[in-house]
VOTOR-535461 format. One line per field, with one value per residue (C-alpha): x, y, z; residue number from 1. Coordinates in pm, 1 decimal. Example, Ala and Ser with C-alpha at 12.3 -4.5 7.8 and 13.67 -1.06 7.14 Angstrom:
c1: (1230.0 | 1367.0)
c2: (-450.0 | -106.0)
c3: (780.0 | 714.0)
pos: (1 | 2)
//
This chain:
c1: (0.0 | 126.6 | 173.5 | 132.7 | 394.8 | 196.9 | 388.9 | 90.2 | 35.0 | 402.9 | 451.3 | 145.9 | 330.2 | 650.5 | 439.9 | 298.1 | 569.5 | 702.4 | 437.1 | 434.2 | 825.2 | 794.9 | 524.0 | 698.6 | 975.1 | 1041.6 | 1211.7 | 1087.8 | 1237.9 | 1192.6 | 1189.2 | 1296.0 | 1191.5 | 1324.1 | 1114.6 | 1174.7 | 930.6 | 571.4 | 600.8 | 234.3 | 404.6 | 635.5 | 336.4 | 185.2 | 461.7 | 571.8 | 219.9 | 268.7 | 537.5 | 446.1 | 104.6 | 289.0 | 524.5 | 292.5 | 104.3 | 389.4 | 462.5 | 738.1 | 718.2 | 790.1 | 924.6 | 899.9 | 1088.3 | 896.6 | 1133.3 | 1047.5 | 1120.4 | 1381.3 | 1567.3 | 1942.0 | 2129.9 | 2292.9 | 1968.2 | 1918.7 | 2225.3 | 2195.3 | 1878.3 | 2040.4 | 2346.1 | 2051.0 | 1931.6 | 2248.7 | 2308.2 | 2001.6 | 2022.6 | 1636.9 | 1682.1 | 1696.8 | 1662.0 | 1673.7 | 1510.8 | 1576.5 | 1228.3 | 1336.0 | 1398.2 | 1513.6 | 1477.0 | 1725.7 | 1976.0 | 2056.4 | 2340.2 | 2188.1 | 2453.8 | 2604.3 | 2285.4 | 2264.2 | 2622.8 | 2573.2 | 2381.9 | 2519.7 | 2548.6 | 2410.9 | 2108.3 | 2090.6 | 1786.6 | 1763.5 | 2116.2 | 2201.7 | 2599.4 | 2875.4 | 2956.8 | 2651.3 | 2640.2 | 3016.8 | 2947.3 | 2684.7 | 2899.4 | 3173.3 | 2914.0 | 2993.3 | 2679.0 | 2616.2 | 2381.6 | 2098.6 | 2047.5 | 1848.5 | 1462.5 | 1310.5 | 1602.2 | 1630.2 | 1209.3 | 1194.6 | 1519.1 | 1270.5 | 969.6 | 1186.8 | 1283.3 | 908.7 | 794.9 | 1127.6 | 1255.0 | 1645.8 | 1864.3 | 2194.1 | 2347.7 | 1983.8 | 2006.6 | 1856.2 | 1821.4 | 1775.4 | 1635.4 | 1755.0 | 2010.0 | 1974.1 | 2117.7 | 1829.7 | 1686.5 | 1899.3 | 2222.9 | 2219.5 | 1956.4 | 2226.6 | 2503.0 | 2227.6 | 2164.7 | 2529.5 | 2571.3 | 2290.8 | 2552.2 | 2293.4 | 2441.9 | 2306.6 | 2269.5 | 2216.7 | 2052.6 | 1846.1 | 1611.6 | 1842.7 | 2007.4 | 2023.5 | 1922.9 | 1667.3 | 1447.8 | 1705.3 | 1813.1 | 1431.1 | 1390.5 | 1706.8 | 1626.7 | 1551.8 | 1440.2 | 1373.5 | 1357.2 | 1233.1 | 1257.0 | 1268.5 | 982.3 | 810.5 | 410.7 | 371.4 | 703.4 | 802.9 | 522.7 | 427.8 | 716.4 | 999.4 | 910.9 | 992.6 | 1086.7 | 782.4 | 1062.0 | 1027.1 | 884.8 | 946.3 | 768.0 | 946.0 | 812.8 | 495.8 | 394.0 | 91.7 | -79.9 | -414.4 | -580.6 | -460.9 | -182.3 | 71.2 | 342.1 | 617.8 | 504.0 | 191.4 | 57.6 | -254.4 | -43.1 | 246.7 | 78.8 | 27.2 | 390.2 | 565.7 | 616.2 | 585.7 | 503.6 | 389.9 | 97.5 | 118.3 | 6.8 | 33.3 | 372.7 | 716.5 | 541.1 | 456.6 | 727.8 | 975.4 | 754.2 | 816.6 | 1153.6 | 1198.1 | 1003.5 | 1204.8 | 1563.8 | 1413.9 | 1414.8 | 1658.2 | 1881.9 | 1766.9 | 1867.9 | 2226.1 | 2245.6 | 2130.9 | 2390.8 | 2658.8 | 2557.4 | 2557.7)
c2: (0.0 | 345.3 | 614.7 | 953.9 | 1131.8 | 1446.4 | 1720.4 | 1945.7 | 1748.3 | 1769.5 | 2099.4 | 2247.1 | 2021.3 | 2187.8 | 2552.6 | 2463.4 | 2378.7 | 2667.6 | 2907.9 | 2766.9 | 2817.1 | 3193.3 | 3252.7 | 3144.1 | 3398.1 | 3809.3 | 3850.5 | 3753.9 | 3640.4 | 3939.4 | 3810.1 | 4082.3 | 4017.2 | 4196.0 | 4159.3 | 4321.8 | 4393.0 | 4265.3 | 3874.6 | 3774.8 | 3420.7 | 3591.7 | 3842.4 | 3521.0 | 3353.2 | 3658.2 | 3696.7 | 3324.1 | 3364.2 | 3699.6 | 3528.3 | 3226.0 | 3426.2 | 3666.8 | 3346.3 | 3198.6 | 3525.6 | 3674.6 | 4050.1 | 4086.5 | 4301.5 | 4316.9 | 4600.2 | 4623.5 | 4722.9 | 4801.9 | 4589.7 | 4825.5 | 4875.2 | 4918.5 | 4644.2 | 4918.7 | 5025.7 | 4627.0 | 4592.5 | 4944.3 | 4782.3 | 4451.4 | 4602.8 | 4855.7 | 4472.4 | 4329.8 | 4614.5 | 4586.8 | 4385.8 | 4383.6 | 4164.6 | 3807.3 | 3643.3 | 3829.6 | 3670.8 | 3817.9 | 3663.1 | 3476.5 | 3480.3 | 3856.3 | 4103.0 | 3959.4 | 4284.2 | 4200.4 | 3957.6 | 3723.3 | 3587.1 | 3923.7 | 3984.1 | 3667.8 | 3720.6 | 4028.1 | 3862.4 | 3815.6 | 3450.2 | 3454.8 | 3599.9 | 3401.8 | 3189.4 | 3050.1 | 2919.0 | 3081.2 | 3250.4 | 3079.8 | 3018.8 | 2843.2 | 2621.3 | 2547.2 | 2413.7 | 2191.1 | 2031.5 | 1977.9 | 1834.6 | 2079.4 | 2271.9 | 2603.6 | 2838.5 | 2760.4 | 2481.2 | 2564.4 | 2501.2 | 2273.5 | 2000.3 | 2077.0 | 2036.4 | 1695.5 | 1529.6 | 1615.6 | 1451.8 | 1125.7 | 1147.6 | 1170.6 | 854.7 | 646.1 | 631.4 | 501.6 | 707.4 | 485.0 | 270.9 | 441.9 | 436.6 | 824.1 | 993.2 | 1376.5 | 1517.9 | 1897.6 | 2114.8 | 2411.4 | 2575.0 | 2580.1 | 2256.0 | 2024.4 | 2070.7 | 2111.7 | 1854.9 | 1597.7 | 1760.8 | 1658.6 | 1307.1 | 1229.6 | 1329.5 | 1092.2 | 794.9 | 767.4 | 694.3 | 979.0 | 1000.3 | 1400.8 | 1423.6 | 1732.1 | 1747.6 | 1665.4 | 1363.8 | 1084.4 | 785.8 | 963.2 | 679.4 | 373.3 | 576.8 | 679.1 | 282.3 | 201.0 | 443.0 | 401.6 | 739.2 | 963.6 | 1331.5 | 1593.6 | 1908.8 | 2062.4 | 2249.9 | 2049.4 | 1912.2 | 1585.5 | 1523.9 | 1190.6 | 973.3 | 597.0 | 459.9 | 546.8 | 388.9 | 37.8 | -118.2 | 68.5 | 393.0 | 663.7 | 976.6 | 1317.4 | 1585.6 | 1938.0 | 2039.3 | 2360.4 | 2427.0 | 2647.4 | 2588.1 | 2722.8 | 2391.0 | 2388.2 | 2346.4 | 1982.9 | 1901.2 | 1717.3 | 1347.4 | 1242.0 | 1171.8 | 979.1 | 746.6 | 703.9 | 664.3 | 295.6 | 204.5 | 457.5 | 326.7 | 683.8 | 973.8 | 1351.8 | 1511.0 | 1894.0 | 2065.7 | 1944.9 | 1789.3 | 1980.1 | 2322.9 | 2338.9 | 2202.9 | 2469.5 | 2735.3 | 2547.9 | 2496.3 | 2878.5 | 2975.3 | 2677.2 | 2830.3 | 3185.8 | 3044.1 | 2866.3 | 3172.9 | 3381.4 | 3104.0 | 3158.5 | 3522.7 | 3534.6 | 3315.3 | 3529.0 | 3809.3 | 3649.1)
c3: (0.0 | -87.9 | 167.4 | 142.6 | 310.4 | 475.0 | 483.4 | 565.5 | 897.6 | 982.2 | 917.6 | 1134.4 | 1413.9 | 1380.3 | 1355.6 | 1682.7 | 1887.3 | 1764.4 | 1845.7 | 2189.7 | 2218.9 | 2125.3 | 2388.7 | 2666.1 | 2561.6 | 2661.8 | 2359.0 | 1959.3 | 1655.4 | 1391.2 | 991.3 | 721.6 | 397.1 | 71.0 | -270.7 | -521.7 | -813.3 | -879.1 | -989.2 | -861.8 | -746.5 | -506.6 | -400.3 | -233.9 | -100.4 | 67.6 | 178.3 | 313.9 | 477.6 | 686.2 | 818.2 | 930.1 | 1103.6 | 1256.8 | 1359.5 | 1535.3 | 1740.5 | 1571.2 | 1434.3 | 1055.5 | 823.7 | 408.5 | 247.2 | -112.6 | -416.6 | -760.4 | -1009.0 | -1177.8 | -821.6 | -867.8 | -698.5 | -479.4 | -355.8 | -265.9 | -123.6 | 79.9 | 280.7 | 320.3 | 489.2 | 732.6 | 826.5 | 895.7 | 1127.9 | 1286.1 | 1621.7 | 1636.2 | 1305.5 | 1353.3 | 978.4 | 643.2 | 351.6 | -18.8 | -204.8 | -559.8 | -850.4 | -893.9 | -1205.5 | -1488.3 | -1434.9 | -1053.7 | -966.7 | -766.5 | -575.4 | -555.5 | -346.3 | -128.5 | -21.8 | 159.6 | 395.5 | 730.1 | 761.8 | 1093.7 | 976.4 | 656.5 | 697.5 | 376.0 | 413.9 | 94.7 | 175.7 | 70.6 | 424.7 | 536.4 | 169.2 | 238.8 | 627.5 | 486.2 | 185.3 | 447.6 | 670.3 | 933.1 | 1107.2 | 907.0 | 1131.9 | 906.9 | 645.3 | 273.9 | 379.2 | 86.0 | 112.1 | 551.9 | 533.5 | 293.5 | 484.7 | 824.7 | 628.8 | 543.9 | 939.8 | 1009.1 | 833.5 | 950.7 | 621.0 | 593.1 | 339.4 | 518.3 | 172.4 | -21.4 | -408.4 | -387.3 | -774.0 | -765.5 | -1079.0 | -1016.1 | -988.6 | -863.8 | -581.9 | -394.2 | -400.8 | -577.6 | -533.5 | -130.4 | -126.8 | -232.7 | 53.7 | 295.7 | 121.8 | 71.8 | 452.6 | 534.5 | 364.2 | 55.5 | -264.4 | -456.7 | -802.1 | -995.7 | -1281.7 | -1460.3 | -1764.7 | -2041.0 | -1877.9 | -2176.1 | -1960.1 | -1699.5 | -1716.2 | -1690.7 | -1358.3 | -1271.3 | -1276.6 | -1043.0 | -786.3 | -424.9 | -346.2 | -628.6 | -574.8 | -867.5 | -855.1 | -1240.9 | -1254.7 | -1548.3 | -1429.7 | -1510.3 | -1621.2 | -1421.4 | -1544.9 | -1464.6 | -1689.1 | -1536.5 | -1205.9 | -1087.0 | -735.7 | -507.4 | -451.3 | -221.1 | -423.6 | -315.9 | -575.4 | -497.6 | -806.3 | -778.9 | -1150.8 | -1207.4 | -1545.7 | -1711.1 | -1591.0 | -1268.0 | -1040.5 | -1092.8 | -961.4 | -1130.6 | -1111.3 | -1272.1 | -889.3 | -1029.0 | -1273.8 | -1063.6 | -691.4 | -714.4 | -871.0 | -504.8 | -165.7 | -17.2 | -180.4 | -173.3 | -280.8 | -450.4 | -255.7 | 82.0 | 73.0 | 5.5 | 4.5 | 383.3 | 477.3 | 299.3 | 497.3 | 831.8 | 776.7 | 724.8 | 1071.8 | 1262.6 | 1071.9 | 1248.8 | 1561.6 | 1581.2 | 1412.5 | 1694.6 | 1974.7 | 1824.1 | 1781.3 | 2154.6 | 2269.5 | 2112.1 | 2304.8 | 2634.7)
pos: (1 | 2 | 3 | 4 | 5 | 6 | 7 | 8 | 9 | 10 | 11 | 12 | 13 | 14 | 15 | 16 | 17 | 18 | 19 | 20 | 21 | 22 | 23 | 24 | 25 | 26 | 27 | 28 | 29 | 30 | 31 | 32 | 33 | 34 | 35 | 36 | 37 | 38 | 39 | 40 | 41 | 42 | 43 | 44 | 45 | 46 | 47 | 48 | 49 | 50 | 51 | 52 | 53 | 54 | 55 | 56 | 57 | 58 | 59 | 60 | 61 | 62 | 63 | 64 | 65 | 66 | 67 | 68 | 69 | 70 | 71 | 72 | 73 | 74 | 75 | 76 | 77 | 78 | 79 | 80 | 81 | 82 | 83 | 84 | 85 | 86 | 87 | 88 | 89 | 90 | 91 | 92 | 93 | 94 | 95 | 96 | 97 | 98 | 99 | 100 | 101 | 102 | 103 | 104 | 105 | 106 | 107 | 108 | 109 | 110 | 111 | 112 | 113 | 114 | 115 | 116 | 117 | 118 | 119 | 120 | 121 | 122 | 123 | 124 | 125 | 126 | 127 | 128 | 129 | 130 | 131 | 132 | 133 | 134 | 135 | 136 | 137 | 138 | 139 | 140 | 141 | 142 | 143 | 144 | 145 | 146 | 147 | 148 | 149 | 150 | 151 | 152 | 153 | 154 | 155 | 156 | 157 | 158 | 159 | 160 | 161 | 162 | 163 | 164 | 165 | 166 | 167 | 168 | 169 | 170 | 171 | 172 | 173 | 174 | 175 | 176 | 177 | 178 | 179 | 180 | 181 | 182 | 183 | 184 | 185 | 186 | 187 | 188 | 189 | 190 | 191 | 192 | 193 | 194 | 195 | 196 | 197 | 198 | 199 | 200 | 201 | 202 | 203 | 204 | 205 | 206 | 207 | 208 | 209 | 210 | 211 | 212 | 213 | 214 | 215 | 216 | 217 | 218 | 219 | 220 | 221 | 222 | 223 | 224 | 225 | 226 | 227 | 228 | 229 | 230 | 231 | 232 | 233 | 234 | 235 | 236 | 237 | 238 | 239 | 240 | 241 | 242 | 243 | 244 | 245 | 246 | 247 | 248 | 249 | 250 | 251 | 252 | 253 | 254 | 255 | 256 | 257 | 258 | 259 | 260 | 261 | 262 | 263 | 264 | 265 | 266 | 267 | 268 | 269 | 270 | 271 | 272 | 273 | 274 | 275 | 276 | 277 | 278 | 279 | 280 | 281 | 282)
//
């Protein structure tokens, strides 16, 4: 019998504990959030992200930026945060207008306010395996799903179909850290399907609905679907769920799987960031 794994349930858990945590303290976490422009996708998960934290107990901030901000003018407020001791985690929303330099951005960061675990220094801790002060939240929040359901990644045949910075690349740090054997692969890999079939665990995160369909699955794997695709008939992720649900082990639904648990994973980084900047000034 396939199981769903439920990151909705999980995530509300985690929100929870949290919101009980920040109660019982004087002091509260405070989340700055820079986006800049008017993508209508970002709109909502800034939105998100504000009334989850404002739910929890901790005050927010988002600094709004037109879309033909200078990177100067981004960088100007991002330094005014880093400065800021009321400040606890700083959050530049993605993907940015074409003429800013991304990286160039995320870098300025403090690292010790860097909840998305986007610096250099933080990506470097985890691909030593050393503790950075905050981990990337899709790969930290499925690795804590896995946890959740007691499923082993030790010796794991694990095949992520991604690259990125954000999801894919880190994700495989963490899964490589976890002793998996992990496999990286993207869109235009010649034998996707051959290693689709072989896989343990198969994570997918290339932004394409439907694109890991009912023939490339064998063995009962693990399924993790990172993939949020919003199309004129609806919103898919990138497994064809209905096809492939009967062929998984495990599996997440989208929505209600990676999504939540990406927005948890940024309110527990919060917290947690704030437990370390506090012990610093002790």
């Amino acid at each position: 019998m396939t199981i769903i794994l439920d990151g909705k349930k999980l995530s509300n858990k985690i929100i929870e504990n949290l919101k009980q945590e920040t109660e019982n303290s004087s002091k509260k976490p405070k989340l700055a959030v820079i986006i800049v422009g008017d993508n209508p996708a970002s709109q909502i998960y800034v939105k998100n992200k504000q009334k989850q934290a404002e739910y929890i107990g901790y005050e927010s901030l988002v600094i709004p930026l037109p879309k033909d901000a200078t990177e100067e003018n981004i960088l100007e407020h991002i330094y005014i945060l880093n400065e800021d001791t009321n400040v606890t985690a700083i959050l530049v929303q993605l993907p940015l207008p074409e003429h800013i330099n991304k990286q160039k951005i995320l870098e300025a960061i403090d690292p010790v306010k860097d909840v998305d675990g986007f610096t250099s220094y933080n990506f470097g801790r985890l691909a030593l395996n050393y503790t950075p002060y905050a981990y990337p939240c899709t790969p930290k929040g499925i690795i804590r799903l896995l946890d959740e359901y007691k499923i082993d990644l030790d010796g794991k045949k694990a095949l992520v179909i991604g690259r990125s910075n954000i999801v894919g690349k880190p994700l495989a740090l963490f899964l490589q850290n976890r002793n998996a054997t992990v496999t990286m692969a993207n869109s235009h890999t010649q034998n996707l399907k051959e290693l689709s079939r072989n896989a343990e665990i198969i994570i997918s995160a290339v932004g394409k609905p439907n694109f890991i369909t009912a023939d490339y699955i064998e063995n009962k794997p693990v399924i993790i679907d990172v993939g949020i695709n919003r199309t004129p008939t609806g919103l898919y992720g990138d497994v064809d769920y209905n096809n492939v649900f009967e062929k998984a082990s495990y599996i997440t639904p989208v929505p209600g799987g990676v999504g939540p648990m990406t927005i948890a994973m940024l309110m527990e980084n919060t917290y947690e960031l704030f437990k370390i900047q506090r012990s610093l000034i002790m």
